[in-house]
C-alpha positions in Angstrom: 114.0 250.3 157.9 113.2 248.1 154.9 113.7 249.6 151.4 110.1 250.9 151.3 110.0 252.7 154.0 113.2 254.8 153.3 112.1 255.7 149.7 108.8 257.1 151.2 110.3 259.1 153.8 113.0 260.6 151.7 110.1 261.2 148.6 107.5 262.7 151.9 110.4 265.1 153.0 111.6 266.2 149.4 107.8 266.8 148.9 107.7 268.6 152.3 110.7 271.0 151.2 109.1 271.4 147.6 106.1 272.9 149.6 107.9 275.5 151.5 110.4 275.9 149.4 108.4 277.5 146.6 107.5 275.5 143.1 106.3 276.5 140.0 104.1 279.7 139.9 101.2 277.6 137.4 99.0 276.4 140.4 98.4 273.2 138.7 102.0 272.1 139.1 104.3 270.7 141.5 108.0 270.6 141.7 111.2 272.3 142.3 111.8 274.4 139.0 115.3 275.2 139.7 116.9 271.8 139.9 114.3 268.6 139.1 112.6 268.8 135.3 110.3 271.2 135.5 106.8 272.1 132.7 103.8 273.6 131.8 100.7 273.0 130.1 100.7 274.8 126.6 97.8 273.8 124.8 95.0 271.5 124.9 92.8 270.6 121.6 89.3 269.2 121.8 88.6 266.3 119.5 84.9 266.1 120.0 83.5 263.8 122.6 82.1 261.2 119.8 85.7 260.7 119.8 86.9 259.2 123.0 90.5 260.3 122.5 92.5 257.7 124.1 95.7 256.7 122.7 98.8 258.9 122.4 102.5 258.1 120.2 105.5 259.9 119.5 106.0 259.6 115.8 110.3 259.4 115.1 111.5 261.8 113.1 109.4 264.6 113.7 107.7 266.7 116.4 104.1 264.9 115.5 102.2 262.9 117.3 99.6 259.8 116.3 96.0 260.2 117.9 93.9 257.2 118.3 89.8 258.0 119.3 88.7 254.4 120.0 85.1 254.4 119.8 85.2 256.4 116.2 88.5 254.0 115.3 89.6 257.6 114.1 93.9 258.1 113.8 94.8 262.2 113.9 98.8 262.8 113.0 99.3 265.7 115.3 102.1 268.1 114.4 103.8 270.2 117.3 104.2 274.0 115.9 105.8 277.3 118.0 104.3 276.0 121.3 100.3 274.7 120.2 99.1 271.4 118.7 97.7 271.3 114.9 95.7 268.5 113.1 98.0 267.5 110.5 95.7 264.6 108.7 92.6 262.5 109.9 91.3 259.4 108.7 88.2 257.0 109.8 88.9 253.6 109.7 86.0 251.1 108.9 83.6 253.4 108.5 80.8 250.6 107.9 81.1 248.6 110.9 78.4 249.7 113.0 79.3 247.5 116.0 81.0 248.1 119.6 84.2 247.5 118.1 87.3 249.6 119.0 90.6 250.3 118.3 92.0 250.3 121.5 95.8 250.8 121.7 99.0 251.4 118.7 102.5 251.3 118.1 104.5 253.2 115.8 107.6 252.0 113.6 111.5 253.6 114.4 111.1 255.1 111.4 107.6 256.7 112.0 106.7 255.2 108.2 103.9 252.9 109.6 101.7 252.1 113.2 100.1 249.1 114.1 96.8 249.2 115.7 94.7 246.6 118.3 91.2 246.4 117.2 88.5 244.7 118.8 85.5 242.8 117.6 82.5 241.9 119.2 80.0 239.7 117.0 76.6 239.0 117.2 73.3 237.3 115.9 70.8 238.9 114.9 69.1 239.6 118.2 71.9 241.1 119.3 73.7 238.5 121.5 77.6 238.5 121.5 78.6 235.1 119.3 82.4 235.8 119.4 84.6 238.1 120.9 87.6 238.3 118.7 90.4 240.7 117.3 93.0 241.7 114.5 96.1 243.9 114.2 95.6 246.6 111.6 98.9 248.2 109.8 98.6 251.6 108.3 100.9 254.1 106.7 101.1 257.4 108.6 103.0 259.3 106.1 100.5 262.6 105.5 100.6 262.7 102.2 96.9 262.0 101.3 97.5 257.8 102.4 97.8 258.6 105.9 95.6 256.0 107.5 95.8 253.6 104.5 95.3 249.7 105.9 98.4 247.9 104.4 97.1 244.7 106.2 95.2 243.1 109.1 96.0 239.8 110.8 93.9 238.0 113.5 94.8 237.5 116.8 93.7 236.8 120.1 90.0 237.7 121.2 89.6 241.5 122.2 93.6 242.9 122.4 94.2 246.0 124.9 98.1 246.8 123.8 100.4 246.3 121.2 104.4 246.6 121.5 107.2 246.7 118.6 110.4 245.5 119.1 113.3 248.0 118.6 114.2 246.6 114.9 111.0 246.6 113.9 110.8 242.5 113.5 108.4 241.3 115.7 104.9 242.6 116.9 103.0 241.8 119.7 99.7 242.3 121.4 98.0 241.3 124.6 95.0 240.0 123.6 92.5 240.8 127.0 89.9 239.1 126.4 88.1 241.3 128.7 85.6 238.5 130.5 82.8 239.5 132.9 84.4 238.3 135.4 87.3 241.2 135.1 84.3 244.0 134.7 84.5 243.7 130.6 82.8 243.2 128.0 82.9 239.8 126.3 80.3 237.7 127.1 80.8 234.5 125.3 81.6 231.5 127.5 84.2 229.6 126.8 87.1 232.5 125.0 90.5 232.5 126.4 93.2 235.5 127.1 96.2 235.2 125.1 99.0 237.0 123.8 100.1 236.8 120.2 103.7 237.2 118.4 103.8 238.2 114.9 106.6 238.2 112.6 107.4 241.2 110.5 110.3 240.0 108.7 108.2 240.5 105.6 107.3 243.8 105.9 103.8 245.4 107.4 102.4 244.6 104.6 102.4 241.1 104.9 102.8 240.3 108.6 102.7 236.1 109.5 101.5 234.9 113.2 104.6 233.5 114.5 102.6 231.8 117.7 100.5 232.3 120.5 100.3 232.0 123.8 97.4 230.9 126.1 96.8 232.2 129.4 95.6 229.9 132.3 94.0 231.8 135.2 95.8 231.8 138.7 94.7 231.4 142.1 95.0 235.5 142.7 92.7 236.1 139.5 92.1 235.9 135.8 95.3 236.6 134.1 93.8 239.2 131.5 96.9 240.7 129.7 96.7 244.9 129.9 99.4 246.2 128.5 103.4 244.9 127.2 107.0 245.7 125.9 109.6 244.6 124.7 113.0 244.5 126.2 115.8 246.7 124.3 117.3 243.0 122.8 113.7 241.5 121.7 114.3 238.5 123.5 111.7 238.8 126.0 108.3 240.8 126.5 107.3 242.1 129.8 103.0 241.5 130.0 101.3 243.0 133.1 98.5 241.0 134.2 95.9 243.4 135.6 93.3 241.1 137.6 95.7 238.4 139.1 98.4 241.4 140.2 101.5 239.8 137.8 104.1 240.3 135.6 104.5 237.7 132.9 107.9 237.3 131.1 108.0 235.8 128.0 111.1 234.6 126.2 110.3 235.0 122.0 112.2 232.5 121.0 109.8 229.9 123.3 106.5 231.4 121.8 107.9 231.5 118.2 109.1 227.7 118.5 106.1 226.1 119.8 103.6 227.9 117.8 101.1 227.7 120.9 101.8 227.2 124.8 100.3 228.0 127.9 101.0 230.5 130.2 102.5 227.6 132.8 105.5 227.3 130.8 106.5 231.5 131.0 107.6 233.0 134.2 105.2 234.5 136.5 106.2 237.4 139.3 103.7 238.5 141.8 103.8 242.2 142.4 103.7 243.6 146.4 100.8 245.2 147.7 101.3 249.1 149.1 101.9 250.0 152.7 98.5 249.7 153.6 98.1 246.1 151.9 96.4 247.4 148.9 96.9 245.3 145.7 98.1 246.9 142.5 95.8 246.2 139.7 99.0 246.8 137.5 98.3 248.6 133.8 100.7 250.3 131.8 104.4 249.2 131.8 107.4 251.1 130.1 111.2 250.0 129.6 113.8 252.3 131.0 117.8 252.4 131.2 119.3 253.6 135.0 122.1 256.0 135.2 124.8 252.9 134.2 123.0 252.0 131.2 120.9 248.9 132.9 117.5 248.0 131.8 114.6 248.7 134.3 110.5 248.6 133.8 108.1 250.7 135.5 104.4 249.8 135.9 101.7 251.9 136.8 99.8 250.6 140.2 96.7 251.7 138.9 94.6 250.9 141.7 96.8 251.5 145.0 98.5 254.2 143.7 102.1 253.2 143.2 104.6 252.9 140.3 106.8 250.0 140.4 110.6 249.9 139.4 111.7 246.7 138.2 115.4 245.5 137.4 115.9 243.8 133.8 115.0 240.6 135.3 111.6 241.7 136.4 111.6 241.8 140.1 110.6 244.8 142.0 113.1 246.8 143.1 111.3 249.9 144.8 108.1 250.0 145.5 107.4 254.1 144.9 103.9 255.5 146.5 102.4 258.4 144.9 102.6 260.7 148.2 99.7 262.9 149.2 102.3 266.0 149.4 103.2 265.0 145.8 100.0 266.1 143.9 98.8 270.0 144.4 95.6 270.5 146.5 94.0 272.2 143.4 93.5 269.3 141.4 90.9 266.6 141.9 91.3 263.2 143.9 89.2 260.5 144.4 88.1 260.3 148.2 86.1 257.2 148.7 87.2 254.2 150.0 88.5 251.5 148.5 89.3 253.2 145.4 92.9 255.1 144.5 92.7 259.0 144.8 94.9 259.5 141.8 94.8 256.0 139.6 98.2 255.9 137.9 97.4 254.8 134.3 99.9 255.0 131.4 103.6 255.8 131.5 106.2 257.0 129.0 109.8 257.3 129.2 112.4 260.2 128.3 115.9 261.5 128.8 116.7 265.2 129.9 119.6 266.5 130.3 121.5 263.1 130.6 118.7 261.8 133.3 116.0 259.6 132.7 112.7 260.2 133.7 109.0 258.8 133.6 105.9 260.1 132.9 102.7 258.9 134.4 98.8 259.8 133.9 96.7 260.6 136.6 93.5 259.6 135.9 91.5 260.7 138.9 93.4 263.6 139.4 93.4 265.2 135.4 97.3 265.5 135.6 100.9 264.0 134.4 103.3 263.1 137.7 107.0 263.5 136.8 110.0 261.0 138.4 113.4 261.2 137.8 114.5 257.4 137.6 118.4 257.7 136.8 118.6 255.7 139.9 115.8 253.5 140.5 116.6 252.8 144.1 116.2 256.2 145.0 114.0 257.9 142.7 113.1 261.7 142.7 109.6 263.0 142.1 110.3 266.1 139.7 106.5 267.3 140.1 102.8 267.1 138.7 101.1 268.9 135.7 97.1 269.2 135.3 95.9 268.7 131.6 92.9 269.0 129.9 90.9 272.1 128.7 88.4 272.6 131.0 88.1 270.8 134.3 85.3 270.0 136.9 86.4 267.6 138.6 86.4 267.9 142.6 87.6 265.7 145.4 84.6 263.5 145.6 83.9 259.8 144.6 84.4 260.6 140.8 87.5 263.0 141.0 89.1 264.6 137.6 86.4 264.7 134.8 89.4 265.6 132.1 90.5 261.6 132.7 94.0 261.6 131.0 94.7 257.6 129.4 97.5 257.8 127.1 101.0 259.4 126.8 103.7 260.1 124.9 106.9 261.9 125.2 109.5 263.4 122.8 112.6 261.2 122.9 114.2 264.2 125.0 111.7 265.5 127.2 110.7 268.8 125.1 107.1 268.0 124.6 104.7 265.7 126.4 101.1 264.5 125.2 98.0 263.1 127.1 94.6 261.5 125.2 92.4 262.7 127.7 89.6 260.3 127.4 86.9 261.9 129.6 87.2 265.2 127.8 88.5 263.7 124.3 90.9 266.1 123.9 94.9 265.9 123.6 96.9 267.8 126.0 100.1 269.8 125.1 102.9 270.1 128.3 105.8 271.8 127.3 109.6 271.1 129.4 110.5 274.8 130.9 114.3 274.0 130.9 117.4 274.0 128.0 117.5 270.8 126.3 
């Protein structure tokens, strides 16, 4: 029995006694309450669908959260208060750009003082065809003091960036800059523009940040290598980039980026991720960094399109290969049931540890809900359960699923509070941990 196989059958027969055994009396939840990390939805506020509430950060130092709506390029600084969610400060950015431009993804300093934000630009003549697809990095102060929001600087980077990562002392930014061609279903249509992904040095402050290099993609035989999301590993020597269209993980050694000012993606290493059981390729998005039960650094990476998460060791290979079981999501919520498309579309993940274990957090997208692993030991992990979000959902299983759409998460550092952007309701869930901590 390969490796595979066992972790499913010991996940499908812990998901098996869950059933029986009795879970959570919410019946939008999953899990064994009594031993695995157990929660509950606590609140959910509407941000007005103008919004398209899609990005969600912990903000050090304080239970708040930063909001990003990306087609209003709006930031909210959420504050978490006895239980609910309240609107600390707003701010619009760019008010006069009356383009398709967005801000699509942010990172927030260790010290929660300041974010940085990837923002897109499409330009065009005055008949309305694209000209350039480009994009910046935007850094703003996020202390709510009547500045929240306030642009300390923009840089340029690479055309249309998806993600943006900070490394742990707050030296070195980067950001995958998409592109986001036809050919991968998006929306730059100007021949010719390149994927990238672009370092920038913060040794000056966010005030006056200095492109340190860039790297070029070069498309591979399995697909354009479009760079969706990134991190850092816990030493900032290397960034972790998964490539959604060609199936990859790129690692990318700073110091190699940094000296040659520009390189191509030939010169970084390249790992090809496994399809699932049933030969289904990954489509891989989000990616998070984790530490196992001995201290050693793992990634996970949502399988957004066959339904997995994948546990990598600090070297980036693929050390379990995790299916989202059927037994593991509650009838109640929504699925997608068509074929050829995932029933629950694993999106974003987040990280935490609770009570001395560490866990991840993963959006649901078709199915409107958070799934819960405990990861202390990534060989073996333990699905802990599944939460539905979202205010109001009409979702079904059908060909459309969950109409609540959870993108983004966050997580408090110890697993009190979790937080969704739910971008097909814009709203921003509120799940609350049900043990000590």
């Amino acid at each position: 029995m390969n490796a595979w196989h066992g972790n499913h059958a010991t996940l499908w027969m812990i998901a098996l006694w869950m059933t029986f055994a009795g879970c959570a009396e919410d019946p939008a939840t999953s899990g064994d309450s009594n031993t695995l990390y157990s929660a509950e939805l606590a609140d959910t506020l509407l941000m007005g669908m103008a919004d398209n509430a899609e990005v969600i950060v912990w903000v050090p130092g304080a239970d708040r959260a930063l909001l990003v709506s990306s087609k209003a390029r709006k930031l909210t600084l959420l504050a978490v208060h006895e239980g609910a969610l309240q609107i600390v400060a707003e701010a619009a950015l760019f008010p006069e750009d009356s383009s398709e431009s967005e801000l699509t993804n942010a990172a927030v300093s260790s010290d929660g003082s300041w974010a940085v934000l990837t923002r897109t630009l499409l330009l065009t003549d005055s008949e309305g065809a694209q000209t350039a697809c480009e994009g910046e990095l935007v850094f703003v102060g996020l202390t709510p003091d009547g500045t929240f929001g306030d642009i300390l600087s923009t840089i340029s980077v690479g055309a249309m960036p998806d993600s943006v990562a900070i490394s742990d002392d707050d030296a070195w930014v980067a950001s995958a800059d998409e592109r986001d061609g036809p050919d991968a279903w998006g929306k730059c249509e100007v021949p010719g523009t390149e994927a990238s992904i672009s370092i920038v040095d913060l040794s000056a402050g966010p005030s006056a940040p200095a492109l340190a290099g860039k790297l070029w993609m070069v498309d591979g035989d399995t697909g354009p290598r479009e760079p969706e999301d990134l991190c850092f590993s816990a030493d900032g020597e290397r960034i972790l980039v998964t490539l959604q269209d060609s199936h990859e993980i790129a690692i990318l050694p700073l110091a190699d980026v940094v000296t040659g000012a520009t390189s191509t993606s030939e010169t970084m290493t390249l790992i090809a991720l496994p399809p699932n059981a049933l030969g289904a390729l990954p489509w891989p998005d989000g990616i998070t960094r984790f530490n196992d039960m001995n201290g050693e650094e793992h990634f996970a990476v949502a399988g957004e399109w066959n339904d997995t998460i994948l546990l990598l060791d600090a070297a980036g290979d693929v050390i379990t290969n995790l299916p989202i079981a059927l037994g593991d999501i509650p009838e109640m919520l929504p699925r997608v049931e068509d074929e050829g498309s995932p029933r629950f579309s694993p999106d974003s993940l987040t990280t935490f540890v609770h009570d001395g274990r560490t866990h991840i957090a993963v959006t649901l997208r078709h199915s409107g809900a958070i799934a819960i692993w405990d990861v202390s030991d990534p060989i073996a992990p333990v699905f802990c359960m599944a939460v539905g979000v979202g205010k109001t959902e009409a979702g079904a299983d059908d060909e459309n699923g969950s109409t609540i759409r959870p993108e983004g998460i966050t997580a408090s550092p110890h697993g009190e509070w979790l937080l969704t952007a739910n971008e097909g309701e814009s709203s921003v869930s509120l799940v609350r941990s049900l043990a000590g901590n």
